[in-house]
mmCIF file as Biopython writes it, N, C-alpha, C and O atoms, coordinates in Angstrom:
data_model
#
loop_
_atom_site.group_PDB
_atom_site.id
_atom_site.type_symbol
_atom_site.label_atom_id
_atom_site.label_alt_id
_atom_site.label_comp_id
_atom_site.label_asym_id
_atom_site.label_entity_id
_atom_site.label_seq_id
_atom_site.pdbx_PDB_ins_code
_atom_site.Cartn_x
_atom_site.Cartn_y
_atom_site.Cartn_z
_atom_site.occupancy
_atom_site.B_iso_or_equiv
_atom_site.auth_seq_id
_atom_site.auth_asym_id
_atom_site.pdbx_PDB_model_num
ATOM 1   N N  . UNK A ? 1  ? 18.103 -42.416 16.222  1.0 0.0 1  A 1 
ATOM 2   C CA . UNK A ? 1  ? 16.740 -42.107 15.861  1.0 0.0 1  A 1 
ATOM 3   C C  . UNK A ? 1  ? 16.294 -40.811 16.532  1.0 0.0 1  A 1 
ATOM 4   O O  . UNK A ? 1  ? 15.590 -39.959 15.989  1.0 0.0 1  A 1 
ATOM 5   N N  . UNK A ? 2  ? 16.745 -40.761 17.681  1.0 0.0 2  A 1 
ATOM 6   C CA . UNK A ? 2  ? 16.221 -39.200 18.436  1.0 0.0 2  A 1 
ATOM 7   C C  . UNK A ? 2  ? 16.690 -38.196 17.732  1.0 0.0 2  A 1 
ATOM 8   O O  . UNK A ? 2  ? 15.797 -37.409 17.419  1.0 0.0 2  A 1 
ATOM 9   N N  . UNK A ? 3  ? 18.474 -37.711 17.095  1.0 0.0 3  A 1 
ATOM 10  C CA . UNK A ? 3  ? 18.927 -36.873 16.725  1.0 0.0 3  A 1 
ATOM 11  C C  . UNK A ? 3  ? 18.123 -36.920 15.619  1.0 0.0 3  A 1 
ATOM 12  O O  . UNK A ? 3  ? 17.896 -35.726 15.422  1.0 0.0 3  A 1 
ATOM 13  N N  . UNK A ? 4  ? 17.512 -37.575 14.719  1.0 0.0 4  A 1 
ATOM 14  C CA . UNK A ? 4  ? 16.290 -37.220 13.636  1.0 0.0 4  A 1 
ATOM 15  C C  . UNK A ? 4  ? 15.202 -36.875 14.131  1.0 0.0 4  A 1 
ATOM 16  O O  . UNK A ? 4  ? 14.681 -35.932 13.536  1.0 0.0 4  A 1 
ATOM 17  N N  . UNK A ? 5  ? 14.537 -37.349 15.166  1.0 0.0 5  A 1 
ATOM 18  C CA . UNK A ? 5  ? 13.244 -36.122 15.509  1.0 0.0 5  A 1 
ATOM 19  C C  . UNK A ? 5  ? 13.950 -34.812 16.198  1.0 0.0 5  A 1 
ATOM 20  O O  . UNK A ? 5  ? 13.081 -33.990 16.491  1.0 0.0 5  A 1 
ATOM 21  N N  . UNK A ? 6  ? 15.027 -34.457 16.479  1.0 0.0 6  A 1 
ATOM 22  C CA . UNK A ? 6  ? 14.924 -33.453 17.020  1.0 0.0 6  A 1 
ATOM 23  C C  . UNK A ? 6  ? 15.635 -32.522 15.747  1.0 0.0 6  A 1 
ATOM 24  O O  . UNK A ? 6  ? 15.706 -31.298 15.853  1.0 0.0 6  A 1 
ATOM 25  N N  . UNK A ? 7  ? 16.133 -33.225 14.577  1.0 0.0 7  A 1 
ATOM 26  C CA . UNK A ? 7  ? 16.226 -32.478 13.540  1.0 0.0 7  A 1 
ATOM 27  C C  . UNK A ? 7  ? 15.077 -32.003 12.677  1.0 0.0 7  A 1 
ATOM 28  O O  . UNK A ? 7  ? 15.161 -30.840 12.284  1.0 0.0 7  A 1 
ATOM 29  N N  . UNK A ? 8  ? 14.158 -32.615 12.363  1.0 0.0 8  A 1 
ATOM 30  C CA . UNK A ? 8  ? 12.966 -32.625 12.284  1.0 0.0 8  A 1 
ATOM 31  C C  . UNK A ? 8  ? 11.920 -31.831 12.658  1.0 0.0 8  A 1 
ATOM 32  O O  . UNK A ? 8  ? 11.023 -31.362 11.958  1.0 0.0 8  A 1 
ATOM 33  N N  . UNK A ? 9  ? 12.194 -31.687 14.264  1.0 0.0 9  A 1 
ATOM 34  C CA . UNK A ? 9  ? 11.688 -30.442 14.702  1.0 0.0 9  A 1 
ATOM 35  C C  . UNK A ? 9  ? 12.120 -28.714 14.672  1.0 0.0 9  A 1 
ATOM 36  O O  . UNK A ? 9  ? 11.451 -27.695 14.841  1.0 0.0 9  A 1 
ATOM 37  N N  . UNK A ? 10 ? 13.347 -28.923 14.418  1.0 0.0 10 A 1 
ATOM 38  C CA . UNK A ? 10 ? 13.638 -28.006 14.254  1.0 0.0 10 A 1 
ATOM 39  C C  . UNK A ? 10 ? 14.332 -27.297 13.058  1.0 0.0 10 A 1 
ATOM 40  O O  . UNK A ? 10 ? 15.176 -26.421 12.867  1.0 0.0 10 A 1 
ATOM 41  N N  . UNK A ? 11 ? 13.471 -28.201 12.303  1.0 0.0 11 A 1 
ATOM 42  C CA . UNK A ? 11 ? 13.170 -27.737 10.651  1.0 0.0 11 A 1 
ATOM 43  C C  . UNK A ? 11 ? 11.653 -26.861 10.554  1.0 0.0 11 A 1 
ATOM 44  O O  . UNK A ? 11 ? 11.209 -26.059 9.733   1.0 0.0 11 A 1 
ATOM 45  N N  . UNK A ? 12 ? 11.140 -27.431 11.779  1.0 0.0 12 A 1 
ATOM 46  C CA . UNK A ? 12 ? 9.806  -27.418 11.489  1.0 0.0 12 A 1 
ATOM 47  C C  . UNK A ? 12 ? 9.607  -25.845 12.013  1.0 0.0 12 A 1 
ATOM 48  O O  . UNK A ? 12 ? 8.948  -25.091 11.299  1.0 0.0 12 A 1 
ATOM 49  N N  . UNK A ? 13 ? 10.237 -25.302 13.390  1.0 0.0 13 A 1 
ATOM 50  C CA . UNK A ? 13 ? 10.653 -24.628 14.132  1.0 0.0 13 A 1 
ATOM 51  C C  . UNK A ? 13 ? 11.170 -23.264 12.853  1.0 0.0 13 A 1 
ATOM 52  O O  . UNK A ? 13 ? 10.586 -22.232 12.524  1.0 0.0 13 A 1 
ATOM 53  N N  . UNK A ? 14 ? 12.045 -23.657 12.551  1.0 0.0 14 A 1 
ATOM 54  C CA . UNK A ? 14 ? 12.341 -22.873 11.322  1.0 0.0 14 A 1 
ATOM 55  C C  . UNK A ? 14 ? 12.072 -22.698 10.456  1.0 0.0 14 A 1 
ATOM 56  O O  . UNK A ? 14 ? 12.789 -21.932 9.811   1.0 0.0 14 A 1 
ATOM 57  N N  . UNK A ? 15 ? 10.780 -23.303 9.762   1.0 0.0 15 A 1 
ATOM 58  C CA . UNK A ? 15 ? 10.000 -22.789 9.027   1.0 0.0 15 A 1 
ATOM 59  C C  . UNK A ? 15 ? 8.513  -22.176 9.443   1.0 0.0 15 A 1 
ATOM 60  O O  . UNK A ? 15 ? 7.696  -21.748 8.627   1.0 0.0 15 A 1 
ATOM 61  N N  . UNK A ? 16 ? 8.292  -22.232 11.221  1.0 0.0 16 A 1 
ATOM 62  C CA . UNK A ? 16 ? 7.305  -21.236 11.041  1.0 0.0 16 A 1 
ATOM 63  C C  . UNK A ? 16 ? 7.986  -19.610 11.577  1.0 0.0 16 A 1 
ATOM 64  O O  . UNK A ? 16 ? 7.364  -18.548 11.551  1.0 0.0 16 A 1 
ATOM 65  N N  . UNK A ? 17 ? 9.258  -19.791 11.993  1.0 0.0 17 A 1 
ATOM 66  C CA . UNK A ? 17 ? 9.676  -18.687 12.215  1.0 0.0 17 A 1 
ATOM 67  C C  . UNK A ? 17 ? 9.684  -17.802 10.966  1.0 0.0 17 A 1 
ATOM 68  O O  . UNK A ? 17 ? 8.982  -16.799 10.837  1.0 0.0 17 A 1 
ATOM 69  N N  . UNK A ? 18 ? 10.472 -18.231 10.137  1.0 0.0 18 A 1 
ATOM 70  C CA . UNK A ? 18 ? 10.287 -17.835 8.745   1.0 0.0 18 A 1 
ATOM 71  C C  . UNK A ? 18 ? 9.232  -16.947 8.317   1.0 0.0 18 A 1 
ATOM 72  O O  . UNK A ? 18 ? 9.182  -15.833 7.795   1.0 0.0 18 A 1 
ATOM 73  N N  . UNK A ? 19 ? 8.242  -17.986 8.792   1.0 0.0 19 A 1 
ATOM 74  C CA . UNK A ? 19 ? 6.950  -17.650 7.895   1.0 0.0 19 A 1 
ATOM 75  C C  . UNK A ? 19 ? 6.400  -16.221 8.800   1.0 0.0 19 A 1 
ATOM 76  O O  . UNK A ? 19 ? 5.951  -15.208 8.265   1.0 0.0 19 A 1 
ATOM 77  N N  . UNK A ? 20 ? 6.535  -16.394 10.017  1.0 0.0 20 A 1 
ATOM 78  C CA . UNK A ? 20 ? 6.219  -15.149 10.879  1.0 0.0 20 A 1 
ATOM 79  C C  . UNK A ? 20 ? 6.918  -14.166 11.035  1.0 0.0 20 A 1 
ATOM 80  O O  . UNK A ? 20 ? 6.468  -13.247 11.719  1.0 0.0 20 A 1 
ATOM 81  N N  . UNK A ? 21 ? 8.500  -14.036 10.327  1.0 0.0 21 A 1 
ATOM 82  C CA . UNK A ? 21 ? 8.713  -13.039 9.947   1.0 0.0 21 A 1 
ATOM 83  C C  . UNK A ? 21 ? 8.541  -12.325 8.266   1.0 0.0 21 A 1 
ATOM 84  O O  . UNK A ? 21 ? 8.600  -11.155 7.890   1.0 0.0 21 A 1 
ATOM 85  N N  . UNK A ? 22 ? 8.341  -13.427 7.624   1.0 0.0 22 A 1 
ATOM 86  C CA . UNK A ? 22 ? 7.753  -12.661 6.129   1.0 0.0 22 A 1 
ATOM 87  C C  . UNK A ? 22 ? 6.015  -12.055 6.288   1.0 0.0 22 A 1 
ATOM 88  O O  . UNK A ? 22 ? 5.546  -11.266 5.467   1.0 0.0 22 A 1 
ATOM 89  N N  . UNK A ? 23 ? 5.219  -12.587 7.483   1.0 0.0 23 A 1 
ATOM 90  C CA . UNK A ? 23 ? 4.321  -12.043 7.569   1.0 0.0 23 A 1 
ATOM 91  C C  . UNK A ? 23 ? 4.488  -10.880 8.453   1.0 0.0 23 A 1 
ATOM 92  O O  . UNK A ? 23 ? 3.594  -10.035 8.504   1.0 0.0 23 A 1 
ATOM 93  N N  . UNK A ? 24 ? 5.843  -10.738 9.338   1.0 0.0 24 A 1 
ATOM 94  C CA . UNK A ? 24 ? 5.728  -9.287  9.581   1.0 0.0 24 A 1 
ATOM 95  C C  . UNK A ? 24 ? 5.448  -8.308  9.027   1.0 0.0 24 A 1 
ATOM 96  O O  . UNK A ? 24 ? 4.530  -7.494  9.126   1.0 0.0 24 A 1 
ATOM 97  N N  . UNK A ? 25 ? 7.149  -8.522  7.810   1.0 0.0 25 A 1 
ATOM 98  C CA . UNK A ? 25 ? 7.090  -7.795  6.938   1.0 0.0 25 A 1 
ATOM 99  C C  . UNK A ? 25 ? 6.037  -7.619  6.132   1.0 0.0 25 A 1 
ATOM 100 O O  . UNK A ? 25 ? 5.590  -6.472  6.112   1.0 0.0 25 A 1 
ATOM 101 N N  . UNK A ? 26 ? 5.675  -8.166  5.673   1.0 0.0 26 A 1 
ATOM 102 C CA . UNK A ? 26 ? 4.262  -7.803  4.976   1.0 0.0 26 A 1 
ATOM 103 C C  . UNK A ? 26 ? 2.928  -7.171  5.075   1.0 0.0 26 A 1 
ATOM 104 O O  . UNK A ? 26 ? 2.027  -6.905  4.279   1.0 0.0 26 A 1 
ATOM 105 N N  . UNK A ? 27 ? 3.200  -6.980  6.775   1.0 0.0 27 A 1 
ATOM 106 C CA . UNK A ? 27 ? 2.039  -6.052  7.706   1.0 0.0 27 A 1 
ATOM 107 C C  . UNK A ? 27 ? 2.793  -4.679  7.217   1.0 0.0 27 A 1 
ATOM 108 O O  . UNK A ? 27 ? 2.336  -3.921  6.361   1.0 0.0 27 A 1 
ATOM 109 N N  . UNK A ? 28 ? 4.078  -4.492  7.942   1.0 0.0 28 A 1 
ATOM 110 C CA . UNK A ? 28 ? 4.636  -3.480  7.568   1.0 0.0 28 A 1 
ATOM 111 C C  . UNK A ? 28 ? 4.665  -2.965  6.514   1.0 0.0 28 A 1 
ATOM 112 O O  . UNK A ? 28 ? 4.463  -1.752  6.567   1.0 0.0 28 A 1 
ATOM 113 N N  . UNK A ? 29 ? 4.958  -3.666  4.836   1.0 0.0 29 A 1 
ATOM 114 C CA . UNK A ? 29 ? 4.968  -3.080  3.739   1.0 0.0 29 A 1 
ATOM 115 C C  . UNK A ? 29 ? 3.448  -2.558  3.730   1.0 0.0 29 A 1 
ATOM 116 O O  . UNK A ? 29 ? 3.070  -1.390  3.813   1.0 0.0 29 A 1 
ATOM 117 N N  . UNK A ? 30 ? 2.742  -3.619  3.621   1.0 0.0 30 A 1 
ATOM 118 C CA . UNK A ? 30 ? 1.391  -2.836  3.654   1.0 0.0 30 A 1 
ATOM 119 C C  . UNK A ? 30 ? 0.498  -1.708  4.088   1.0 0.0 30 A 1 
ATOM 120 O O  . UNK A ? 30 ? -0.573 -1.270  3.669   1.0 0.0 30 A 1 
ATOM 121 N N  . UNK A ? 31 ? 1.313  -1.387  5.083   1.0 0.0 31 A 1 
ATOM 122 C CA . UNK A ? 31 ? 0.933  -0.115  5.772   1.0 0.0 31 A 1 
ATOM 123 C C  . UNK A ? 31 ? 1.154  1.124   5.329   1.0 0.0 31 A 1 
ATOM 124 O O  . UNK A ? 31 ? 0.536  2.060   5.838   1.0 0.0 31 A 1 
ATOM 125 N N  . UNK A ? 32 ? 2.234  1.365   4.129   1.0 0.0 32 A 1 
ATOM 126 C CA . UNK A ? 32 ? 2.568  2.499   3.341   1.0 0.0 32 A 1 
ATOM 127 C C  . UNK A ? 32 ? 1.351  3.056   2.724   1.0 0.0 32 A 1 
ATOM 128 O O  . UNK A ? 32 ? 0.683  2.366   1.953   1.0 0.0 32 A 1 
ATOM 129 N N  . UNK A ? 33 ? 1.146  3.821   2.911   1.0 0.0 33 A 1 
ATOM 130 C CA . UNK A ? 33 ? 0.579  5.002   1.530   1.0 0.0 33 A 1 
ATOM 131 C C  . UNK A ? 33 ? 0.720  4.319   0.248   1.0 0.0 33 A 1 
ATOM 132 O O  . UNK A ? 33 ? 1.705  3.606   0.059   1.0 0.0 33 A 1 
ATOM 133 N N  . UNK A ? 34 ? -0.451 4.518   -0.928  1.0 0.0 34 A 1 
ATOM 134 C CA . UNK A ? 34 ? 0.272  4.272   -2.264  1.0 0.0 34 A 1 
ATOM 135 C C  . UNK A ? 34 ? 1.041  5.986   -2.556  1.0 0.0 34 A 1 
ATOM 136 O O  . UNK A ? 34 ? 1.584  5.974   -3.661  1.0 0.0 34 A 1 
ATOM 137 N N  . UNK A ? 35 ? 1.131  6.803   -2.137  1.0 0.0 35 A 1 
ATOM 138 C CA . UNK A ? 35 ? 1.780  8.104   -2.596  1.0 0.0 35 A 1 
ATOM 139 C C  . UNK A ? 35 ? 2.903  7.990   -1.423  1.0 0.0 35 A 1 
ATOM 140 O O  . UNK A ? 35 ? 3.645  8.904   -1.781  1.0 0.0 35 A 1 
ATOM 141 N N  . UNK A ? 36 ? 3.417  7.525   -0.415  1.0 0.0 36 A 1 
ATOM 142 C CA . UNK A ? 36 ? 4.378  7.036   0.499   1.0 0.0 36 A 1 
ATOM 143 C C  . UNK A ? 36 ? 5.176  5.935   -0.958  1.0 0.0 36 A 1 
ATOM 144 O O  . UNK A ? 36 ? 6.255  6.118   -1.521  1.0 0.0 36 A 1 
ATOM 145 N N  . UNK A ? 37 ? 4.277  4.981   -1.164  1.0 0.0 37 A 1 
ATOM 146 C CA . UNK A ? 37 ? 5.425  4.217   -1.978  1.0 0.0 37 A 1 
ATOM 147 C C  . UNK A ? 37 ? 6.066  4.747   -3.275  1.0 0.0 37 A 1 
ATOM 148 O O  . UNK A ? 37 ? 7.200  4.391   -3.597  1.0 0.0 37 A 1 
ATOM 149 N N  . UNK A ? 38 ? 5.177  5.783   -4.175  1.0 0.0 38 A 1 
ATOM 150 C CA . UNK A ? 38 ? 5.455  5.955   -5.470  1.0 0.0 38 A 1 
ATOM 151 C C  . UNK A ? 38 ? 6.264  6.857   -4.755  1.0 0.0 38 A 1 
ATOM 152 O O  . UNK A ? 38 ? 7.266  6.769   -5.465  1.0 0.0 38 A 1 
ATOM 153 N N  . UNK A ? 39 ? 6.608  7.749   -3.776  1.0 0.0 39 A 1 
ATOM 154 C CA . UNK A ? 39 ? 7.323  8.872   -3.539  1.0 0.0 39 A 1 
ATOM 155 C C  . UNK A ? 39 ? 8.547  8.112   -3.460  1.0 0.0 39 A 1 
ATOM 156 O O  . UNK A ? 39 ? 9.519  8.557   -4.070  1.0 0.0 39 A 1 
ATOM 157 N N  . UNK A ? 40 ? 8.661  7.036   -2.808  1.0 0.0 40 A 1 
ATOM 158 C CA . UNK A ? 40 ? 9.656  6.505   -2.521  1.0 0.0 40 A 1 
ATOM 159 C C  . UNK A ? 40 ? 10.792 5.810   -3.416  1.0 0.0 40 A 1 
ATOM 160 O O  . UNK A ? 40 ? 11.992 5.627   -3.209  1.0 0.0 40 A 1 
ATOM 161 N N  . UNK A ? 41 ? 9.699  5.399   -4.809  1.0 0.0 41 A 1 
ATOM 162 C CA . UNK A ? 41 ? 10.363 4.654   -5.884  1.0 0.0 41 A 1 
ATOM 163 C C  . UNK A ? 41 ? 10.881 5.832   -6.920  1.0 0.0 41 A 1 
ATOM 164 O O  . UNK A ? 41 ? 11.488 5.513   -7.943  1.0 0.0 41 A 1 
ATOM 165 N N  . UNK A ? 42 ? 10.698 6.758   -6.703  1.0 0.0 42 A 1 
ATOM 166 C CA . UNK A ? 42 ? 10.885 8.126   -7.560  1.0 0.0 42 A 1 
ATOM 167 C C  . UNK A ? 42 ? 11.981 8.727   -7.106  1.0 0.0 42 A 1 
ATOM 168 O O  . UNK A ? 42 ? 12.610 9.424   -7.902  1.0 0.0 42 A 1 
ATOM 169 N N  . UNK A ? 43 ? 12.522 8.571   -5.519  1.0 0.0 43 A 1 
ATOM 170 C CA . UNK A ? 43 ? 13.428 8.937   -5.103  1.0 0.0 43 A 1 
ATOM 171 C C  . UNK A ? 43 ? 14.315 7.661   -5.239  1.0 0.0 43 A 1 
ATOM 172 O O  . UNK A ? 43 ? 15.465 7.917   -5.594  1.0 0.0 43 A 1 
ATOM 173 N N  . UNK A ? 44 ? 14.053 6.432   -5.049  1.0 0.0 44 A 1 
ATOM 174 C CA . UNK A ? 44 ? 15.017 5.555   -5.791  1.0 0.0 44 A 1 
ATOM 175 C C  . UNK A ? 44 ? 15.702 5.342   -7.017  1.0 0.0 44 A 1 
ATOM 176 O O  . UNK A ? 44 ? 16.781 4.837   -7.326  1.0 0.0 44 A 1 
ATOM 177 N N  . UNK A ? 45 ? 14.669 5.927   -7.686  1.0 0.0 45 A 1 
ATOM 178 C CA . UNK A ? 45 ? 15.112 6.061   -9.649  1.0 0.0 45 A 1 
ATOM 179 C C  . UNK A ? 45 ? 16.114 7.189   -9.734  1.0 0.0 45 A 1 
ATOM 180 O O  . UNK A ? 45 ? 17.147 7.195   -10.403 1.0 0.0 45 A 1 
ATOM 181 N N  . UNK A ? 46 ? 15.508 8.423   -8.721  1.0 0.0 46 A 1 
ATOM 182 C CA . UNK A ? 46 ? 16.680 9.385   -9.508  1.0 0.0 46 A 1 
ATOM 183 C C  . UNK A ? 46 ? 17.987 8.955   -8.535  1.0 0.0 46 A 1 
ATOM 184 O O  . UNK A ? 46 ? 18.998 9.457   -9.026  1.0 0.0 46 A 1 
ATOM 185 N N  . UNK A ? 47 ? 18.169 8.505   -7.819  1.0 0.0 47 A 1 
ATOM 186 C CA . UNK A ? 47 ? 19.238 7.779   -7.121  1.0 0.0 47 A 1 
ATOM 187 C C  . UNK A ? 47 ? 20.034 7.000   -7.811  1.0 0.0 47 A 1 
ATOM 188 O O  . UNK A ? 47 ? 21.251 7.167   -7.738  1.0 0.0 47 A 1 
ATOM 189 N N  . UNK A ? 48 ? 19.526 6.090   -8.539  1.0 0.0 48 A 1 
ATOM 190 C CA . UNK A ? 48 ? 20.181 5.172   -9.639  1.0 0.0 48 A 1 
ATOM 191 C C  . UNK A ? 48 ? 20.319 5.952   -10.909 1.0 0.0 48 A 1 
ATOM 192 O O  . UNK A ? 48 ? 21.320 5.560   -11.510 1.0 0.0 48 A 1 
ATOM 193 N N  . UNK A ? 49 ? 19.903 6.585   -11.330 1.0 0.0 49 A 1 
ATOM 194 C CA . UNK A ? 49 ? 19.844 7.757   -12.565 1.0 0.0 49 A 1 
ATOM 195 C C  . UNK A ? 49 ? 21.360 8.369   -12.717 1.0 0.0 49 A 1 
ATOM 196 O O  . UNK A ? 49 ? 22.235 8.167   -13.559 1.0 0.0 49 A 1 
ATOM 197 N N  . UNK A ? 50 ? 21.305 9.189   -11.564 1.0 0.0 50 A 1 
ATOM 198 C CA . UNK A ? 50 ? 22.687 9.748   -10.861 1.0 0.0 50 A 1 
ATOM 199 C C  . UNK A ? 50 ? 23.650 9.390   -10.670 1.0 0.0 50 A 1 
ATOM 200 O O  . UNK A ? 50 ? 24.640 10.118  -10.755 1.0 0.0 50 A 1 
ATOM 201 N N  . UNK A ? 51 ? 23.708 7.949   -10.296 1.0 0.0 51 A 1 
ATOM 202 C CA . UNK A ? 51 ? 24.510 6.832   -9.789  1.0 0.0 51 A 1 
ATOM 203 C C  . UNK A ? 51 ? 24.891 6.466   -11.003 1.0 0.0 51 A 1 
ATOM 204 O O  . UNK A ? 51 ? 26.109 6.338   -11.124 1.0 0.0 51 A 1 
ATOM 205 N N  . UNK A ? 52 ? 24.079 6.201   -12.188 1.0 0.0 52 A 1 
ATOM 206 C CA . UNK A ? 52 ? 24.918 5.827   -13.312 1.0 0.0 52 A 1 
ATOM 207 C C  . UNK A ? 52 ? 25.281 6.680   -14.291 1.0 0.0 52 A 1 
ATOM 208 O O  . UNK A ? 52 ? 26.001 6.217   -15.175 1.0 0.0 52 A 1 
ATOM 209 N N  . UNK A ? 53 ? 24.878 8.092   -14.366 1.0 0.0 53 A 1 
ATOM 210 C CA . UNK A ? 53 ? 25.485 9.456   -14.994 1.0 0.0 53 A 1 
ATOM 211 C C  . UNK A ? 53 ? 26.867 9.718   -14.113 1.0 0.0 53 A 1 
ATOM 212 O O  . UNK A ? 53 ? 27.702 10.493  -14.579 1.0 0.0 53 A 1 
ATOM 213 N N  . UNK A ? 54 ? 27.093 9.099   -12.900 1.0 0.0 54 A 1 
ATOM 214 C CA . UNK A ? 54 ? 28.225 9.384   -12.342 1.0 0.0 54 A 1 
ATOM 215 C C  . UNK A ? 54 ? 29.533 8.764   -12.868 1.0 0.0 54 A 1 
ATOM 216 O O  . UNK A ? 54 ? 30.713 9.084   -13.015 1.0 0.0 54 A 1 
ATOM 217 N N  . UNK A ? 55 ? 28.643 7.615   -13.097 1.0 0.0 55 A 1 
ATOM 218 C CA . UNK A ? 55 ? 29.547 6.267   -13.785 1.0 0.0 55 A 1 
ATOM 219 C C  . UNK A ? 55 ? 30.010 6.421   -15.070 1.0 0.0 55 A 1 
ATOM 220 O O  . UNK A ? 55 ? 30.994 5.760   -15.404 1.0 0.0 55 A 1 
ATOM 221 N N  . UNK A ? 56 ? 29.483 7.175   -15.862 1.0 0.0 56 A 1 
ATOM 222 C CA . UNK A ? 56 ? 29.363 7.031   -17.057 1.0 0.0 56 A 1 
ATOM 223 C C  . UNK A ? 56 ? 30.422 8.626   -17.417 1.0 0.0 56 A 1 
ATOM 224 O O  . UNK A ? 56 ? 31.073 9.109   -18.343 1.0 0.0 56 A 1 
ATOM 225 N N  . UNK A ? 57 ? 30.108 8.885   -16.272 1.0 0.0 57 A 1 
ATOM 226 C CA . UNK A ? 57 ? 31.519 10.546  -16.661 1.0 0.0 57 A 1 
ATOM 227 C C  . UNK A ? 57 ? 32.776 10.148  -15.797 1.0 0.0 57 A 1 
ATOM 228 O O  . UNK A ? 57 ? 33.666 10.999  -15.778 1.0 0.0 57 A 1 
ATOM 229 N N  . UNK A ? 58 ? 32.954 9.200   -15.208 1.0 0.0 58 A 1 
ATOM 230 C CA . UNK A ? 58 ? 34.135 8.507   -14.653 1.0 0.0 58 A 1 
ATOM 231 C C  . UNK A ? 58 ? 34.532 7.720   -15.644 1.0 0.0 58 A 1 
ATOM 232 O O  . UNK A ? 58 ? 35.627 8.055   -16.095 1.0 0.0 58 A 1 
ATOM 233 N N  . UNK A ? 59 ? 33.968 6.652   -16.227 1.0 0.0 59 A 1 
ATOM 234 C CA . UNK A ? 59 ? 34.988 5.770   -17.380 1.0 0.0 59 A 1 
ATOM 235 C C  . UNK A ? 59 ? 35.327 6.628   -18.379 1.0 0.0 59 A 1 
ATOM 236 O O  . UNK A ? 59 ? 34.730 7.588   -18.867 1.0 0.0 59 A 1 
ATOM 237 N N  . UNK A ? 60 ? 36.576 6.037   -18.644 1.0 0.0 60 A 1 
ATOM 238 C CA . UNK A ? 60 ? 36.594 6.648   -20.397 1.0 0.0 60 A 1 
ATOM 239 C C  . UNK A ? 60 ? 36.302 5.762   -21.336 1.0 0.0 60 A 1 
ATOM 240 O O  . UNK A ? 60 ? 36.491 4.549   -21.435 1.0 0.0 60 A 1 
ATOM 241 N N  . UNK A ? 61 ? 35.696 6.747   -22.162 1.0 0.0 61 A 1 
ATOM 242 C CA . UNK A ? 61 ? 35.400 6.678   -23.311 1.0 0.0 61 A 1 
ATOM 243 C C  . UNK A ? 61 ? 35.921 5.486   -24.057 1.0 0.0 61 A 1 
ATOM 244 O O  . UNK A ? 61 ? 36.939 5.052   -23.517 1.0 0.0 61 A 1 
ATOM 245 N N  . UNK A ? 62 ? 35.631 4.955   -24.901 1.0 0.0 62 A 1 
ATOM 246 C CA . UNK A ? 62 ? 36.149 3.916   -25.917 1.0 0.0 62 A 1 
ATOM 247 C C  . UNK A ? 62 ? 36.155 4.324   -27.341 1.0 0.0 62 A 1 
ATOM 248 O O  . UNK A ? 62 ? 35.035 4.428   -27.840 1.0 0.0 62 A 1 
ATOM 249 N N  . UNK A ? 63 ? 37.398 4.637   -28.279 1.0 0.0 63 A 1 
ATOM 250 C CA . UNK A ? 63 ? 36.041 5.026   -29.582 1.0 0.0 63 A 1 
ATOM 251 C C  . UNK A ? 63 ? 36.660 3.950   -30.334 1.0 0.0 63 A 1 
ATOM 252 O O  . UNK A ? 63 ? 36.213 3.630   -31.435 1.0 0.0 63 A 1 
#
């Protein structure tokens, strides 16, 4: 019966840790600029853009 409360607790344990690190993060995201974030997703797009024009002149062709 003990090894169940002390499982128990430290379910419990681990879900407010959890929760206090998704509310870190979420201080942190929030703190961006909206022109910090769009800068950021603009430099992600042409990243993936590139990334798959790279891809796409490496395979061959199929006809």
């Amino acid at each position: 019966m003990r090894a169940w409360k002390l499982l128990g607790l430290a379910g419990i344990l681990a879900g407010v840790a959890t929760g206090a690190a998704v509310a870190r993060d979420e201080r942190v995201r929030r703190h961006y600029e909206p022109s910090e974030v769009r800068d950021r997703l603009h430099a992600r797009h042409d990243e993936a853009v590139a990334r798959e024009a790279a891809e796409m002149t490496r395979a061959p062709q199929d006809s």
